[in-house]
mmCIF file as gemmi writes it, N, C-alpha and C atoms, coordinates in Angstrom:
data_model
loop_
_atom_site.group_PDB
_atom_site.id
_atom_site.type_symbol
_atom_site.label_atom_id
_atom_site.label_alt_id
_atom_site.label_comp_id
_atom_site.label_asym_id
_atom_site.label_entity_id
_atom_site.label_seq_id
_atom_site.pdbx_PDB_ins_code
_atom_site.Cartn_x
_atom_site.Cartn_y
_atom_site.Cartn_z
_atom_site.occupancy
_atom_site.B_iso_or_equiv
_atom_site.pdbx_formal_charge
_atom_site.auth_seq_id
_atom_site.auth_asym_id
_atom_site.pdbx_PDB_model_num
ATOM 1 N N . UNK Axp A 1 ? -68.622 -136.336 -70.262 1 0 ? 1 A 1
ATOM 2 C CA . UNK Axp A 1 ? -67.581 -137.139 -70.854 1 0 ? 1 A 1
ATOM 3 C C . UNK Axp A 1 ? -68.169 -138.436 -71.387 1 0 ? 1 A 1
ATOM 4 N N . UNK Axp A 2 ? -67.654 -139.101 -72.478 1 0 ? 2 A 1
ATOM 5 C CA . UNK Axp A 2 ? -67.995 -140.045 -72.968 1 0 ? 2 A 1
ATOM 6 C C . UNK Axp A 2 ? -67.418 -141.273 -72.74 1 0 ? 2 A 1
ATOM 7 N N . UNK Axp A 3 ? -68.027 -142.269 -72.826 1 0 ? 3 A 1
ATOM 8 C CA . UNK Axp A 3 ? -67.294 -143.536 -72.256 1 0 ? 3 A 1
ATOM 9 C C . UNK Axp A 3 ? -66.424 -143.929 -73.507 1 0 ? 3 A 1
ATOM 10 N N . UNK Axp A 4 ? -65.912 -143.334 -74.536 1 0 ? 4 A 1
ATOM 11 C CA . UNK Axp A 4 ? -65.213 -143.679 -75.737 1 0 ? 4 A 1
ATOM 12 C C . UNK Axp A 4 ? -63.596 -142.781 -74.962 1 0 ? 4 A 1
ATOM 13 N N . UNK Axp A 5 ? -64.126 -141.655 -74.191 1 0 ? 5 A 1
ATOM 14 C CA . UNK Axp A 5 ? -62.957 -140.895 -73.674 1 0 ? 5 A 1
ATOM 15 C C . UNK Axp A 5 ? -61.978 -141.507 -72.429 1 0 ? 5 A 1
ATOM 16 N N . UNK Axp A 6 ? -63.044 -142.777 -72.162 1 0 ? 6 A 1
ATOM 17 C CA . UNK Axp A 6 ? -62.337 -143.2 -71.033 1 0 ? 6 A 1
ATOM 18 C C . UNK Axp A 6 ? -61.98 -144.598 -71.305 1 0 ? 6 A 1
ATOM 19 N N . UNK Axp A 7 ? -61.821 -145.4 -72.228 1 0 ? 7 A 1
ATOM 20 C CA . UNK Axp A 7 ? -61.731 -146.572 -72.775 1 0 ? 7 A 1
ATOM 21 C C . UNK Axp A 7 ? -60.226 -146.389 -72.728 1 0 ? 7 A 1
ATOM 22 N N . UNK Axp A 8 ? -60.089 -148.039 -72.425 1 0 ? 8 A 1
ATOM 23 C CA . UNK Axp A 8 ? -58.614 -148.154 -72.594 1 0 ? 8 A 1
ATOM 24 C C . UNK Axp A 8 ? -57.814 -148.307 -73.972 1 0 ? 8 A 1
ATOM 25 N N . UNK Axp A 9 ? -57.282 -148.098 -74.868 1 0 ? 9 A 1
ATOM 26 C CA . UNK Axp A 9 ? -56.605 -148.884 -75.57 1 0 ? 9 A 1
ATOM 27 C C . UNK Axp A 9 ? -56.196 -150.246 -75.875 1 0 ? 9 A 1
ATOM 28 N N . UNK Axp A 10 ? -56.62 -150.459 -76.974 1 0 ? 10 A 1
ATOM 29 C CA . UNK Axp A 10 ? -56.396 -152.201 -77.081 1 0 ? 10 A 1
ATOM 30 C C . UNK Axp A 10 ? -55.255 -152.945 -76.913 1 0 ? 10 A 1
ATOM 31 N N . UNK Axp A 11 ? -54.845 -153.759 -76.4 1 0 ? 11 A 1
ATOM 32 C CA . UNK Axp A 11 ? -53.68 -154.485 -75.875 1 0 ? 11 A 1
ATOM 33 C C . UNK Axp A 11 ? -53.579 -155.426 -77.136 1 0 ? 11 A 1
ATOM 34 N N . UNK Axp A 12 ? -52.201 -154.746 -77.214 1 0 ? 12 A 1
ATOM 35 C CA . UNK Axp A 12 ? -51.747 -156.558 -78.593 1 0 ? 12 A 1
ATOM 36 C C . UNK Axp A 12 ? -51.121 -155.418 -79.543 1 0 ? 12 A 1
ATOM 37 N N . UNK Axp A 13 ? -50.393 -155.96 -80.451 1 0 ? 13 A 1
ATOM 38 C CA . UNK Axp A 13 ? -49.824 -155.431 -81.43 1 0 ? 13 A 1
ATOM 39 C C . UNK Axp A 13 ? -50.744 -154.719 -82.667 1 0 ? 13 A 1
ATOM 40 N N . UNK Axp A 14 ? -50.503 -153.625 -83.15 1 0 ? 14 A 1
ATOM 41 C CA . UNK Axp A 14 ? -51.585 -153.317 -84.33 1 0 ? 14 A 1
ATOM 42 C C . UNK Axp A 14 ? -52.068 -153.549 -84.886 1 0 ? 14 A 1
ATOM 43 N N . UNK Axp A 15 ? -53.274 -153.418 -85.47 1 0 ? 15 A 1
ATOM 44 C CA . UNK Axp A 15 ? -53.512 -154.195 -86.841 1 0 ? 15 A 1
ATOM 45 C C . UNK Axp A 15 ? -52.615 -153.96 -87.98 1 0 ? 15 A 1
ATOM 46 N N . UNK Axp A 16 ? -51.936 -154.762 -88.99 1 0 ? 16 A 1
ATOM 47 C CA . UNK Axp A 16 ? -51.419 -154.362 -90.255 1 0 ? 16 A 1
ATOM 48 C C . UNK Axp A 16 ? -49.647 -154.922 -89.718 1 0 ? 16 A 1
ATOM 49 N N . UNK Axp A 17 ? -49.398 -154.399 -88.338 1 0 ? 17 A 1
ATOM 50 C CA . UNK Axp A 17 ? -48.233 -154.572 -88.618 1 0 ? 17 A 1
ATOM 51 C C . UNK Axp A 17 ? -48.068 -156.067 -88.499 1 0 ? 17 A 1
ATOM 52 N N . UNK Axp A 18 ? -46.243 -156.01 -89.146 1 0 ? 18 A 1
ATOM 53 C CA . UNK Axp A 18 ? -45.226 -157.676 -89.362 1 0 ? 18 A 1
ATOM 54 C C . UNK Axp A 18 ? -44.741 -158.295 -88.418 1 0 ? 18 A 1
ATOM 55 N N . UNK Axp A 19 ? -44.88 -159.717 -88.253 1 0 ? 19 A 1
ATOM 56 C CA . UNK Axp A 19 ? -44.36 -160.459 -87.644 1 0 ? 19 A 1
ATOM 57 C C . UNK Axp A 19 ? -42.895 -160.164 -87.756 1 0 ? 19 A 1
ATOM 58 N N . UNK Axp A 20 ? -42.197 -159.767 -86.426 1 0 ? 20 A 1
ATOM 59 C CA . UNK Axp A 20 ? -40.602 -159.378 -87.132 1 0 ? 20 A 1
ATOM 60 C C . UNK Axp A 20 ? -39.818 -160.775 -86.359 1 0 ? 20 A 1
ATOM 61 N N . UNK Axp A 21 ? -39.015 -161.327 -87.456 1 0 ? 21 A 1
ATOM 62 C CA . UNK Axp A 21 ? -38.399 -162.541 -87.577 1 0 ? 21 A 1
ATOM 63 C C . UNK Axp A 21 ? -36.957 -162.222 -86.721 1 0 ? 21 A 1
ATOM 64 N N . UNK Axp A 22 ? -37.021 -163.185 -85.734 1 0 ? 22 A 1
ATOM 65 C CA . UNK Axp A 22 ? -35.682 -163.432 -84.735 1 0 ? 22 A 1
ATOM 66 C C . UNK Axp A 22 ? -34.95 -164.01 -85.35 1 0 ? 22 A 1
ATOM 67 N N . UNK Axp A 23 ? -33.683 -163.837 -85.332 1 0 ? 23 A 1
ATOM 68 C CA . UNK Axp A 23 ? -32.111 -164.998 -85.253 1 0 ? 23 A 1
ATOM 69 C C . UNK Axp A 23 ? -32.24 -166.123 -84.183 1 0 ? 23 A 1
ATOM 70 N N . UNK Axp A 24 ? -32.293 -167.155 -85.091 1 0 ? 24 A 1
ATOM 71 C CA . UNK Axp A 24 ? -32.168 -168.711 -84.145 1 0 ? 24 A 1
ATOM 72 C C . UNK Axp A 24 ? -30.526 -168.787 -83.814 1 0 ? 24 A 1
ATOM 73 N N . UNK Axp A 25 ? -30.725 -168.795 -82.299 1 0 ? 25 A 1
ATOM 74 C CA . UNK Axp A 25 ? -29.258 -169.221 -81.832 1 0 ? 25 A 1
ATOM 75 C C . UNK Axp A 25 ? -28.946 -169.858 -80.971 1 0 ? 25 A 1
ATOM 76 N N . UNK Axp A 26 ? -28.067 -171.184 -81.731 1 0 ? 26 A 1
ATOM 77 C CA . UNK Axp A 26 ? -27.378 -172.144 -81.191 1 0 ? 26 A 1
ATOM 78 C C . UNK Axp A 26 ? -26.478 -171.915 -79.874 1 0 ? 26 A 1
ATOM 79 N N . UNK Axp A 27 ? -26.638 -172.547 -78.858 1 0 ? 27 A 1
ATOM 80 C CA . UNK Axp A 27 ? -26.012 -172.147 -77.53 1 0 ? 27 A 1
ATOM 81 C C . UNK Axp A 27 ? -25.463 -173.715 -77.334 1 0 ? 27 A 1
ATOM 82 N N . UNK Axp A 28 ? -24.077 -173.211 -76.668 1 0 ? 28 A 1
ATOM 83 C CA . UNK Axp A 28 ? -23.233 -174.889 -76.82 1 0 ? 28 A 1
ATOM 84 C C . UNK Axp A 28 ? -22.581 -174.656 -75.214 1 0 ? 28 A 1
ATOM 85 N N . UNK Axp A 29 ? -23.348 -175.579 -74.565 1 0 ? 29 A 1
ATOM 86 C CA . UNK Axp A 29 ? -23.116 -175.451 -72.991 1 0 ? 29 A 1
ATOM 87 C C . UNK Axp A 29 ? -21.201 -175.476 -73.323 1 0 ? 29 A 1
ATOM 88 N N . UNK Axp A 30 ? -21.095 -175.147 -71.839 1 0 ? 30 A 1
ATOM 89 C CA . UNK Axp A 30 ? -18.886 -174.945 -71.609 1 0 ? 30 A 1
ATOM 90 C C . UNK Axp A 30 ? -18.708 -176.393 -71.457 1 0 ? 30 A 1
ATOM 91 N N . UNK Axp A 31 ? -17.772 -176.703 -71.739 1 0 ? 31 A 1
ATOM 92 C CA . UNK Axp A 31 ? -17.46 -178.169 -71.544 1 0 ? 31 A 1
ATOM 93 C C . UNK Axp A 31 ? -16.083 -177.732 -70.519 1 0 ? 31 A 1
ATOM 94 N N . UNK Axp A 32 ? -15.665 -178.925 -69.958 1 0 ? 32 A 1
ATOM 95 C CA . UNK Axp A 32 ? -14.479 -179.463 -69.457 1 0 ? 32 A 1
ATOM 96 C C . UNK Axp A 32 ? -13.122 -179.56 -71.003 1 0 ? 32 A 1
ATOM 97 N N . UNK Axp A 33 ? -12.05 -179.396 -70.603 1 0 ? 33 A 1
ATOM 98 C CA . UNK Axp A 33 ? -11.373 -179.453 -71.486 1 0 ? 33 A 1
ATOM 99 C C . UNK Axp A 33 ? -10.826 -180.853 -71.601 1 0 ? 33 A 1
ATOM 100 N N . UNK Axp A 34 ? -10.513 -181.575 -70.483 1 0 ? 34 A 1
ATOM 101 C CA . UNK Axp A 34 ? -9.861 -182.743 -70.068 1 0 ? 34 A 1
ATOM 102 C C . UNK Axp A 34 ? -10.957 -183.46 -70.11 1 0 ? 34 A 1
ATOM 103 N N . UNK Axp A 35 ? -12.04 -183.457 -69.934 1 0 ? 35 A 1
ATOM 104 C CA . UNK Axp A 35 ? -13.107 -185.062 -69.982 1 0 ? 35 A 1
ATOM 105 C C . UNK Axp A 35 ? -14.276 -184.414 -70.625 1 0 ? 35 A 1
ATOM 106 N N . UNK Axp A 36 ? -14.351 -183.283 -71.243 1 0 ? 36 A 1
ATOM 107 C CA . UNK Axp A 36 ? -15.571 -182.683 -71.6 1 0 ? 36 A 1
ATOM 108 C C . UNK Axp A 36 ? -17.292 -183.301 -71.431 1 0 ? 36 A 1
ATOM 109 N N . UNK Axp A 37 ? -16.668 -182.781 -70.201 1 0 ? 37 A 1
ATOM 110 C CA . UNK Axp A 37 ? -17.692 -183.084 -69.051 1 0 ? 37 A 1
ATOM 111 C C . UNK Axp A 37 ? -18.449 -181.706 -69.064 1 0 ? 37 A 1
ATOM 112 N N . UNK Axp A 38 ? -20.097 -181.436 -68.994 1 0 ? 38 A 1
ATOM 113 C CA . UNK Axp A 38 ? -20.576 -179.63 -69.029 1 0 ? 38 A 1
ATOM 114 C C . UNK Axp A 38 ? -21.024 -179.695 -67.491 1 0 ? 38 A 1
ATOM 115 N N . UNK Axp A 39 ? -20.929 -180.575 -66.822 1 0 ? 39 A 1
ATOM 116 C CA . UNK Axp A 39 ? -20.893 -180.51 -65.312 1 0 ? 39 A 1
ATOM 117 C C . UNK Axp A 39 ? -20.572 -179.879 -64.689 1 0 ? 39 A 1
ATOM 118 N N . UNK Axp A 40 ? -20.459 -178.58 -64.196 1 0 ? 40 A 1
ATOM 119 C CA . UNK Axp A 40 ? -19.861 -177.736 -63.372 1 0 ? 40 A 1
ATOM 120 C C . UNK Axp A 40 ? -20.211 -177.197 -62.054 1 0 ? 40 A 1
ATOM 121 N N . UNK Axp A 41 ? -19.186 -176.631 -61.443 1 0 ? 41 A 1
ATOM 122 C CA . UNK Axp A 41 ? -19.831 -176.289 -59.595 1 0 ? 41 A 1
ATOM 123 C C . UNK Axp A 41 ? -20.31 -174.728 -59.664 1 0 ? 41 A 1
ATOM 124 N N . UNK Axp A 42 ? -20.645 -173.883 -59.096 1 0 ? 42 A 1
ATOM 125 C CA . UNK Axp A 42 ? -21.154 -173.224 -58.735 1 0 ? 42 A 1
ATOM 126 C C . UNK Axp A 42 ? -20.033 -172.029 -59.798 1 0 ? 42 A 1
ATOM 127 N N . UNK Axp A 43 ? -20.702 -170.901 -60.303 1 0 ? 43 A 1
ATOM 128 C CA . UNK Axp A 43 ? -19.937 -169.969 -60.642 1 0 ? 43 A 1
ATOM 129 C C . UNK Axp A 43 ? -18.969 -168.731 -59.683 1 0 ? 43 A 1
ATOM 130 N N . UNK Axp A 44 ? -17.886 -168.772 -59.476 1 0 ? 44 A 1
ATOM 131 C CA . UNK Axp A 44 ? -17.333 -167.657 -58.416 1 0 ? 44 A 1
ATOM 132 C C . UNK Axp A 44 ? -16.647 -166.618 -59.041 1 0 ? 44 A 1
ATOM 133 N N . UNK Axp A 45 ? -15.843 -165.487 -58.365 1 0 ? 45 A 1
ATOM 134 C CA . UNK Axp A 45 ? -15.256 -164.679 -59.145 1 0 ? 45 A 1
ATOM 135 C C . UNK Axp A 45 ? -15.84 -163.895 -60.335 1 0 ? 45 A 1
ATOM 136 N N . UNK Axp A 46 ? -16.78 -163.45 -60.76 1 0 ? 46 A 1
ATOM 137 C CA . UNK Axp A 46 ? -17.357 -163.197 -62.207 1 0 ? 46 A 1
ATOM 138 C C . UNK Axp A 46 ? -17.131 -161.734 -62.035 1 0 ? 46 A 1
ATOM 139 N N . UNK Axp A 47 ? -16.397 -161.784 -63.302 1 0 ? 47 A 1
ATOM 140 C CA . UNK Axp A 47 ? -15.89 -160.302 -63.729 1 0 ? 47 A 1
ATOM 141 C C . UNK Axp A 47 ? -16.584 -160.175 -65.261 1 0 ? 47 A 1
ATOM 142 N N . UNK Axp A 48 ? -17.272 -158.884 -65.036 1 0 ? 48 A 1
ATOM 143 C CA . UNK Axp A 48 ? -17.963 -158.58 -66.443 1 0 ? 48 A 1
ATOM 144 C C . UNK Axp A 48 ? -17.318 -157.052 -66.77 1 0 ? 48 A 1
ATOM 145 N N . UNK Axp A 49 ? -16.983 -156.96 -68.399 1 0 ? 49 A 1
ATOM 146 C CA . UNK Axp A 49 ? -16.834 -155.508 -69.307 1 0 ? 49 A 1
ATOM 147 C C . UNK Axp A 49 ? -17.252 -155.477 -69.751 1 0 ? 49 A 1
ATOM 148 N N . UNK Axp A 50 ? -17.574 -153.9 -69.703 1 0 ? 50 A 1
ATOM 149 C CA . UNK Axp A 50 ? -18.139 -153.538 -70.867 1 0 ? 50 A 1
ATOM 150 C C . UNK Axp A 50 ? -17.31 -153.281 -72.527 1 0 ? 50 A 1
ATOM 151 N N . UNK Axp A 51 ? -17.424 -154.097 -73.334 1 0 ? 51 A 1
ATOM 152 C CA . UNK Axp A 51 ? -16.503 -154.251 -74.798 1 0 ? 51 A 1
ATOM 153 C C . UNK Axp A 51 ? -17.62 -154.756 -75.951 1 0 ? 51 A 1
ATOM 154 N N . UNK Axp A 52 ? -17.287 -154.25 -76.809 1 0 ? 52 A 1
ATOM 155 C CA . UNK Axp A 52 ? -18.416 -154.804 -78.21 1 0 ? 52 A 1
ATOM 156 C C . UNK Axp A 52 ? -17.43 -155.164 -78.918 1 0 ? 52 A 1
ATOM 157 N N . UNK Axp A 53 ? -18.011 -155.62 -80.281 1 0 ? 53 A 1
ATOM 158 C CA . UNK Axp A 53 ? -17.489 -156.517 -80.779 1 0 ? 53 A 1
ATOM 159 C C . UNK Axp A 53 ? -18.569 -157.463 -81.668 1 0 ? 53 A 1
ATOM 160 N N . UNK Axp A 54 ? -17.897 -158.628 -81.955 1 0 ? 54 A 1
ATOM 161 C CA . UNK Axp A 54 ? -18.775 -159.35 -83.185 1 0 ? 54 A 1
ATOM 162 C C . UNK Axp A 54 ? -18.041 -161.261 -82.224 1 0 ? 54 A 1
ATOM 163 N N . UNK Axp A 55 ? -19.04 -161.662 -81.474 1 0 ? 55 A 1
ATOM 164 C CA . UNK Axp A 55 ? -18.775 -162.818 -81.068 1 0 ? 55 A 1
ATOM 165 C C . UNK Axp A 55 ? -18.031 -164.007 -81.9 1 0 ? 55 A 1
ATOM 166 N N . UNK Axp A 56 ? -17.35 -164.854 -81.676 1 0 ? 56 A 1
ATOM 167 C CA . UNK Axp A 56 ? -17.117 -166.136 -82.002 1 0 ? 56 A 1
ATOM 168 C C . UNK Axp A 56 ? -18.655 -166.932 -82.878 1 0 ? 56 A 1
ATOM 169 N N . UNK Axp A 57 ? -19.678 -166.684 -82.395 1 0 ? 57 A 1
ATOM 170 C CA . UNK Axp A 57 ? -20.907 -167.552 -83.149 1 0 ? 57 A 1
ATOM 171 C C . UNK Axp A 57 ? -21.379 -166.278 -84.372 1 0 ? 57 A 1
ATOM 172 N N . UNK Axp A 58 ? -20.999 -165.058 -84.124 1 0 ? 58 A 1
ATOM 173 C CA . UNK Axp A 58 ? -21.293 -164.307 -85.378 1 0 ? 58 A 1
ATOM 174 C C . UNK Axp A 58 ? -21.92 -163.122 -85.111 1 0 ? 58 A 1
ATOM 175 N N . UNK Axp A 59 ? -22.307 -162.811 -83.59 1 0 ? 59 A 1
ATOM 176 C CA . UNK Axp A 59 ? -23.313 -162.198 -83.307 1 0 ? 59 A 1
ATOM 177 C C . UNK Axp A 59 ? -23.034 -160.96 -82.436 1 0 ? 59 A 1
ATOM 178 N N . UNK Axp A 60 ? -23.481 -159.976 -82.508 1 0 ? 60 A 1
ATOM 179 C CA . UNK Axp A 60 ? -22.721 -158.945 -81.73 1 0 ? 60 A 1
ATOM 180 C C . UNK Axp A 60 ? -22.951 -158.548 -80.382 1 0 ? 60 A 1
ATOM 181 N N . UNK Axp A 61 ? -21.817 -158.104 -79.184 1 0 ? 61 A 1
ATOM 182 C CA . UNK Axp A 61 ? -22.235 -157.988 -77.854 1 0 ? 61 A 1
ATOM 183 C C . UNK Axp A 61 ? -21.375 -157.189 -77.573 1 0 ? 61 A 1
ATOM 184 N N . UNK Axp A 62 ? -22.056 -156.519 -76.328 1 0 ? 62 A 1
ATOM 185 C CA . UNK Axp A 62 ? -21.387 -155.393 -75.931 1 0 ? 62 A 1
ATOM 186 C C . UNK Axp A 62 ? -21.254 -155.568 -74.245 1 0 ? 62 A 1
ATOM 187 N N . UNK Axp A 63 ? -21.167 -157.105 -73.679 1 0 ? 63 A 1
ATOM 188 C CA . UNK Axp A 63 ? -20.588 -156.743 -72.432 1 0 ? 63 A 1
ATOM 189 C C . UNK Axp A 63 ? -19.782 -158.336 -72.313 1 0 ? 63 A 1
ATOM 190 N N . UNK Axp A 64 ? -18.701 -158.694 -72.104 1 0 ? 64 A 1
ATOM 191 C CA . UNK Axp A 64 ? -18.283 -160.019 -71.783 1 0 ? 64 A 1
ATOM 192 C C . UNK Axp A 64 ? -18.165 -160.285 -70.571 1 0 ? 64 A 1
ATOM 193 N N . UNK Axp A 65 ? -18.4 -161.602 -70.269 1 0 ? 65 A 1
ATOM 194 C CA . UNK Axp A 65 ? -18.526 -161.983 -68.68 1 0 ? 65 A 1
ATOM 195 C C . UNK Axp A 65 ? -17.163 -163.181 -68.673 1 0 ? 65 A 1
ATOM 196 N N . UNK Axp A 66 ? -16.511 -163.057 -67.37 1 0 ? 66 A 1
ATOM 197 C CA . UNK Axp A 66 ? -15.604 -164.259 -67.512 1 0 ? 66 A 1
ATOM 198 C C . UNK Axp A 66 ? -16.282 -164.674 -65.802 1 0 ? 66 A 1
ATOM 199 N N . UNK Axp A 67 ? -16.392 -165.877 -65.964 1 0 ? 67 A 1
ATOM 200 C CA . UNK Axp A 67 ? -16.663 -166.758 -64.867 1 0 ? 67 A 1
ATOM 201 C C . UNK Axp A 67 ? -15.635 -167.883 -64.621 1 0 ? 67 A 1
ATOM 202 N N . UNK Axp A 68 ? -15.136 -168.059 -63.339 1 0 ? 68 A 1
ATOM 203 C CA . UNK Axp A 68 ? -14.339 -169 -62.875 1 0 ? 68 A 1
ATOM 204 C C . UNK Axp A 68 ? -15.154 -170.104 -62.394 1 0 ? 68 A 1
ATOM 205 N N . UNK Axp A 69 ? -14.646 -171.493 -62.261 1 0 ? 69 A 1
ATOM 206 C CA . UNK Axp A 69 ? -15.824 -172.97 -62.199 1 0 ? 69 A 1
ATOM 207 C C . UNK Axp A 69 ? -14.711 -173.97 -62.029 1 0 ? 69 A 1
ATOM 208 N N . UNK Axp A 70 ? -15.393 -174.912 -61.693 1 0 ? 70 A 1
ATOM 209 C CA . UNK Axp A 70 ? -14.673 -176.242 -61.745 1 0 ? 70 A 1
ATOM 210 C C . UNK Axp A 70 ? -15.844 -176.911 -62.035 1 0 ? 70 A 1
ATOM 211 N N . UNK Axp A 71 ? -15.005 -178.178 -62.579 1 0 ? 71 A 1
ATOM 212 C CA . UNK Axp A 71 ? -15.801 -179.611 -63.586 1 0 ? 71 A 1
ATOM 213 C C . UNK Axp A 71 ? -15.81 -180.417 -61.909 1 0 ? 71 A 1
ATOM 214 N N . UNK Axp A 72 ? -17.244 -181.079 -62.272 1 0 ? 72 A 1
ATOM 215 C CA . UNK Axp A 72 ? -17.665 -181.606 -61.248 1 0 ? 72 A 1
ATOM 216 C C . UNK Axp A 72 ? -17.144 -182.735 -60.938 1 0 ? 72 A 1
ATOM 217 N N . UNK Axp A 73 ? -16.82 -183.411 -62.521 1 0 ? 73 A 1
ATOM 218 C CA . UNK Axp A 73 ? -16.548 -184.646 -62.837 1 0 ? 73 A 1
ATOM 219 C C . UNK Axp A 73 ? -14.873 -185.121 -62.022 1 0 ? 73 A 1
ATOM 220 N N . UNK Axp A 74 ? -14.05 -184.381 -62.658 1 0 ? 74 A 1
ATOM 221 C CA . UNK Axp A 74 ? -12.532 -184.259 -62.417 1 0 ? 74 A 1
ATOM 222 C C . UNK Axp A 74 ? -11.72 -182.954 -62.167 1 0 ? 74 A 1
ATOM 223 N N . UNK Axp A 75 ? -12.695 -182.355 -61.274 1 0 ? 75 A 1
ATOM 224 C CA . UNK Axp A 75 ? -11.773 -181.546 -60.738 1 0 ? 75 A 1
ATOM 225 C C . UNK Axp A 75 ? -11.15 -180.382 -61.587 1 0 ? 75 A 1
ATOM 226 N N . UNK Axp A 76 ? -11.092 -180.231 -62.798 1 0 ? 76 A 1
ATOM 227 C CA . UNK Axp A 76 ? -10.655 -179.212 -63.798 1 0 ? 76 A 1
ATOM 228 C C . UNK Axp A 76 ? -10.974 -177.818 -62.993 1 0 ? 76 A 1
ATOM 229 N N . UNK Axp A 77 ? -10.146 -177.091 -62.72 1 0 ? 77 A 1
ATOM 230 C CA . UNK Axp A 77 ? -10.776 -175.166 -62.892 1 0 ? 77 A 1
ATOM 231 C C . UNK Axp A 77 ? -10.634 -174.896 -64.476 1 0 ? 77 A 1
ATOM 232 N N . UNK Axp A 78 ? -11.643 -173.77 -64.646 1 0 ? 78 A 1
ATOM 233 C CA . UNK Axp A 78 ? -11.421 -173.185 -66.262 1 0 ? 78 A 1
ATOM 234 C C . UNK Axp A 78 ? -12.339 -172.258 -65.539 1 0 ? 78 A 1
ATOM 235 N N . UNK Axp A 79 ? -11.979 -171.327 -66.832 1 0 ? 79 A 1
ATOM 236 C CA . UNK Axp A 79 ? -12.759 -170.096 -67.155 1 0 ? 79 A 1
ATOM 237 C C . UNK Axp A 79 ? -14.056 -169.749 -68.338 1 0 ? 79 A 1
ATOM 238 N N . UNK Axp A 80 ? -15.426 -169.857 -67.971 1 0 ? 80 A 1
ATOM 239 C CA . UNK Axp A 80 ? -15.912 -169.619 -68.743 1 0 ? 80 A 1
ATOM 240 C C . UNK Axp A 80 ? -15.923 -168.253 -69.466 1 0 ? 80 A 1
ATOM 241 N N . UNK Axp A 81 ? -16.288 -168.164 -70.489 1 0 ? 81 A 1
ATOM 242 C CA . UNK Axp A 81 ? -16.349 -166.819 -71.376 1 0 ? 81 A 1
ATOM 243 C C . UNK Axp A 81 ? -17.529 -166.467 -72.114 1 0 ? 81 A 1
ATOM 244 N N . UNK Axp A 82 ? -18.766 -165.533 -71.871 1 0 ? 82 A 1
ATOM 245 C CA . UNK Axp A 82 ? -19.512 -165.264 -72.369 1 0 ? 82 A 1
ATOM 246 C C . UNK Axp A 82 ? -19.794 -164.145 -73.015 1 0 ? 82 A 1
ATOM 247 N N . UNK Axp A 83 ? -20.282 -164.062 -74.306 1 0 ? 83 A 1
ATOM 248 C CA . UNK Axp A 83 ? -20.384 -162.893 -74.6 1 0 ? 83 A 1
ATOM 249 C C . UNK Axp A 83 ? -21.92 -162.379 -75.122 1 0 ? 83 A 1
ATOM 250 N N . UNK Axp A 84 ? -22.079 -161.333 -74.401 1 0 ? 84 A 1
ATOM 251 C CA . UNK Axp A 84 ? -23.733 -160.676 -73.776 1 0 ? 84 A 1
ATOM 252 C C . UNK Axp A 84 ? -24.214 -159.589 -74.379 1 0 ? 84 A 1
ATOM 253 N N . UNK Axp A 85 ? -25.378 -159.528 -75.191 1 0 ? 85 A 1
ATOM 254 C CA . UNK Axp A 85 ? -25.541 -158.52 -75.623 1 0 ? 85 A 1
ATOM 255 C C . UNK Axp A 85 ? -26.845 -157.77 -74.869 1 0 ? 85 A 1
ATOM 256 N N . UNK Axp A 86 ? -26.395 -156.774 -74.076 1 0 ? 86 A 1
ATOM 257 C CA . UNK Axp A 86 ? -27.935 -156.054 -73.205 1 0 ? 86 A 1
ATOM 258 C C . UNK Axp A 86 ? -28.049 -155.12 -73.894 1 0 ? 86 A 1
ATOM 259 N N . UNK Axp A 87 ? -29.834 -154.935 -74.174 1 0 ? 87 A 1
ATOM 260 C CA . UNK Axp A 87 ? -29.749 -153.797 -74.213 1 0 ? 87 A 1
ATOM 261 C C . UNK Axp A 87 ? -30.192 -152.899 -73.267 1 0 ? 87 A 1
């Protein structure tokens, strides 16, 4: 056997191929509604579905998460809302 038969394969992307260009995306922490404050306590309750769709920022996801929180600042409960795209 030849030591060409036992060589590993080169690590790294091919030669020739393209740099493939990502979507830059803006992420806008949850605010408080009453003092928009992004301070928040610990996340509880989190209920996630599975649903697709075309997000609020433009972008498409196929699982939404709702998280329950309170503002650290004043006490507010709210519900955060995220929307997740796994693949």
């Amino acid at each position: 056997m030849t030591t060409a038969a036992l060589s590993k394969p080169k690590a790294g992307r091919p030669k020739g191929s393209k740099t493939e260009q990502l979507p830059i995306v803006d992420f806008v922490l949850p605010q408080c509604s009453k003092c928009k404050s992004s301070e928040r306590t610990g996340y509880n309750n989190v209920k996630t579905r599975a649903s697709s769709g075309i997000a609020p920022d433009g972008y498409p996801y196929n699982f939404v998460s709702r998280k329950r929180t309170s503002c650290r600042n004043c006490g507010q409960r709210r519900i955060d809302v995220y929307y997740e795209n796994v693949i």
